[in-house]
N, C-alpha and C positions, 0 to 999 in steps of 0.2 A: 128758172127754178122757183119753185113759191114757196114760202112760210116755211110750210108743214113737211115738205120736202129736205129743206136746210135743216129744219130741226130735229128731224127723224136721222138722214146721215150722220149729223153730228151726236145725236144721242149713241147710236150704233156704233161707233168709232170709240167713246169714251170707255162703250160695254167693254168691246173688243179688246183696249185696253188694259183696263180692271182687269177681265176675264184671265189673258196670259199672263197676268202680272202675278195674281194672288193661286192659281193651279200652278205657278212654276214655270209653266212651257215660253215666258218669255226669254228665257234662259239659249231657247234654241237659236233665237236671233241677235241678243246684243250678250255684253257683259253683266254678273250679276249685282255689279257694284251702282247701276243703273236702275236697282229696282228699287230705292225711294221715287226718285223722280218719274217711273213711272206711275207709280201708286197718287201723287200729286197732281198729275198731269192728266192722266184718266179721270179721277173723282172730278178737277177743276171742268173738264169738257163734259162729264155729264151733269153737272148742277148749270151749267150753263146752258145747257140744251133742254134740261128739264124748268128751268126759272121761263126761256123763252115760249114753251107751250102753254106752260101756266099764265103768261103775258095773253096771249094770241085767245087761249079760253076765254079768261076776262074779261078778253075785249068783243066778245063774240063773234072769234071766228074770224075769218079771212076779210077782208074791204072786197063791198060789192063789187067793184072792176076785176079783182082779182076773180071772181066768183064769177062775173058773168064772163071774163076774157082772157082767165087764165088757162082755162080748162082745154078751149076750144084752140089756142096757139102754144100751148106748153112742151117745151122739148123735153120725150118722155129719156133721151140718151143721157140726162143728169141722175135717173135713175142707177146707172153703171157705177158710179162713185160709192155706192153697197157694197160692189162686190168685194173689195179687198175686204171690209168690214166682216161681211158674213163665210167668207172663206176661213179666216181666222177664229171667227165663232165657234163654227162647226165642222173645220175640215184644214186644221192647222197644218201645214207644212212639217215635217220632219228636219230634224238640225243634220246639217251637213257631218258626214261621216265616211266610212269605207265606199263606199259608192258613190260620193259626191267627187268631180272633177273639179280640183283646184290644181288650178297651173302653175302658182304664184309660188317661190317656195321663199320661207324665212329667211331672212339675212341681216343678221346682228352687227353694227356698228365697229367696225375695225380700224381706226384711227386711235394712235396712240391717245391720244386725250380723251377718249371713252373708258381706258384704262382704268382698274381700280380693284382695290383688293376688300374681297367679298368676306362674311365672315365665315369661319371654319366650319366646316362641317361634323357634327357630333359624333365622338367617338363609338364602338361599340356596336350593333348590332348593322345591317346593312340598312341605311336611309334610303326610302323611298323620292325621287322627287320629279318635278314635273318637265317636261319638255323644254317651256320656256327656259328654268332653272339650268337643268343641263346646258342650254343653246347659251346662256348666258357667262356660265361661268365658264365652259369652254374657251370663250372669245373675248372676254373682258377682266377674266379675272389676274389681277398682275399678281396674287399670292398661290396662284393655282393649288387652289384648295380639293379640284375633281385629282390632280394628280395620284396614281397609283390606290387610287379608293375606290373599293365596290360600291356602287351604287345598285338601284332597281329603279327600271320605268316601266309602265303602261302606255300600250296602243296594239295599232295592228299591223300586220303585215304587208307590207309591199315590195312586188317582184321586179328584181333588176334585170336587166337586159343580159349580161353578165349572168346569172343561174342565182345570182344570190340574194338575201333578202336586208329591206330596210325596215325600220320600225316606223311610224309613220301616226301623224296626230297631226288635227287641225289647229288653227292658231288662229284667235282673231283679238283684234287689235281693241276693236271699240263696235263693231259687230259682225252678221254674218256678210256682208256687201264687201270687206276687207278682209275675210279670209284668206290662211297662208298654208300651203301644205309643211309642217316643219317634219325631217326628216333623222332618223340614227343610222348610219351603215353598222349591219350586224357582220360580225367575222368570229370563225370556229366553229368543230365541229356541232357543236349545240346549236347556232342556229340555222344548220338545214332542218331539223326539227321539224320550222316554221312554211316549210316552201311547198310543203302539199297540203294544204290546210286553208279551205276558203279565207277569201278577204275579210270576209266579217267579222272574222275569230278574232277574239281581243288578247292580249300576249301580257305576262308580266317578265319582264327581262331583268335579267341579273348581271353587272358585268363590270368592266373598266375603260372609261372611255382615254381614248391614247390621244397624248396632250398634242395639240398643234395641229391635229387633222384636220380641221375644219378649217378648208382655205377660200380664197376667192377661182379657184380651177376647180372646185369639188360644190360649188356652188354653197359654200358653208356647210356641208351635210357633217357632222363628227362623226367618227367610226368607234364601234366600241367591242372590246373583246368578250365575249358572251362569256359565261359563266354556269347559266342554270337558264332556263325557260319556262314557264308554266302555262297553261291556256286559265284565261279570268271571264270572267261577264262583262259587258259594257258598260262603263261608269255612269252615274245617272247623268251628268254633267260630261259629252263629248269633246267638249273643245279644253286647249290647253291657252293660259291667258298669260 
């Protein structure tokens, strides 16, 4: 691969970078607690890629060998090493969501010594909270703070074997390569509501999740008594962290 080749993919990489980093859509692939280091790490590979053209300028240009014999034996297949580059540029990947197949489902640490009492949850109006949140304090919280408390979650719909429906949100750990399907079992007449209503539909659910449900026979999934359902829009942000 010559020079101008190295320093061209690596310029292209750093864009790529920058580009997802600062429009947001790096979001679709890792966590957003990630997004210093990529803003660091982008900027760092393209002053590096633009300092080495500037080198090669001043120097004029390629060394004759390379010039008279790089051309004529050059493997054009280093060209390829673009393509994740410019796919990202121009033709970013969508974040995993209701159409995406993840196999893998969430499963929270159940050994006593993970134990530990979470803090309460704020009186007063129904709190909103997230999948992980749920998944966690279900299974870890030795003050069982979800006991007998309305909650609400967001996600979408997925259909059991069984006729009935789960809530359903992806989870990723530290990006989208470690995705987990985390899962709610809905129970009550309100959520069949949900069970004619494409996959895509995004749901905000109201409800009580019933303590102890989430075992290692139910693959950790908690079940939760519905309450109320509404159909939402899909958060900018898919995954649950």
């Amino acid at each position: 691969m010559s020079r101008e080749t190295q320093n061209l993919v690596l310029f292209l990489l750093g864009v790529a970078v920058l580009k997802t980093t600062l429009d947001g859509s790096f979001m679709r692939y890792v966590k957003p607690s990630l997004e210093p280091y990529l803003l660091i790490s982008g900027t760092v590979i393209v002053v590096l890629a633009a300092a080495a053209m500037i080198t090669d300028i001043r120097a004029g240009g390629p060394s004759s060998f390379e010039h008279d014999h790089g051309h004529g034996h050059a493997d054009r297949m280093p060209w390829l090493l673009m393509a994740p580059a410019l796919v990202v540029l121009f033709l970013a990947p969508p974040a995993l969501g209701p159409g995406s197949f993840v196999e893998r489902q969430v499963q929270p640490p159940s050994s006593s010594a993970d134990l530990r009492a979470f803090d309460p949850i704020p009186q007063g109006t129904t709190p909103e909270m997230t999948f992980s949140e749920v998944l966690q304090r279900n299974r870890l919280d030795s003050a069982g703070t979800l006991d007998d408390r309305e909650i609400a979650v967001r996600g979408y719909a997925v259909a059991r074997a069984d006729g009935g429906v789960d809530l359903a949100r992806i989870v990723i750990i530290c990006c989208a390569a470690d995705a987990r399907t985390a899962k709610i079992k809905l129970t009550g007449p309100e959520a069949t509501r949900m069970t004619d209503v494409g996959s895509e539909q995004w749901w905000r659910v109201v409800g009580t999740v019933i303590p102890g449900s989430a075992t290692e026979q139910n693959e950790f999934v908690p079940e939760m008594r519905v309450v109320s359902v509404e159909r939402t829009t899909a958060p900018e942000n898919t995954y649950s962290y």
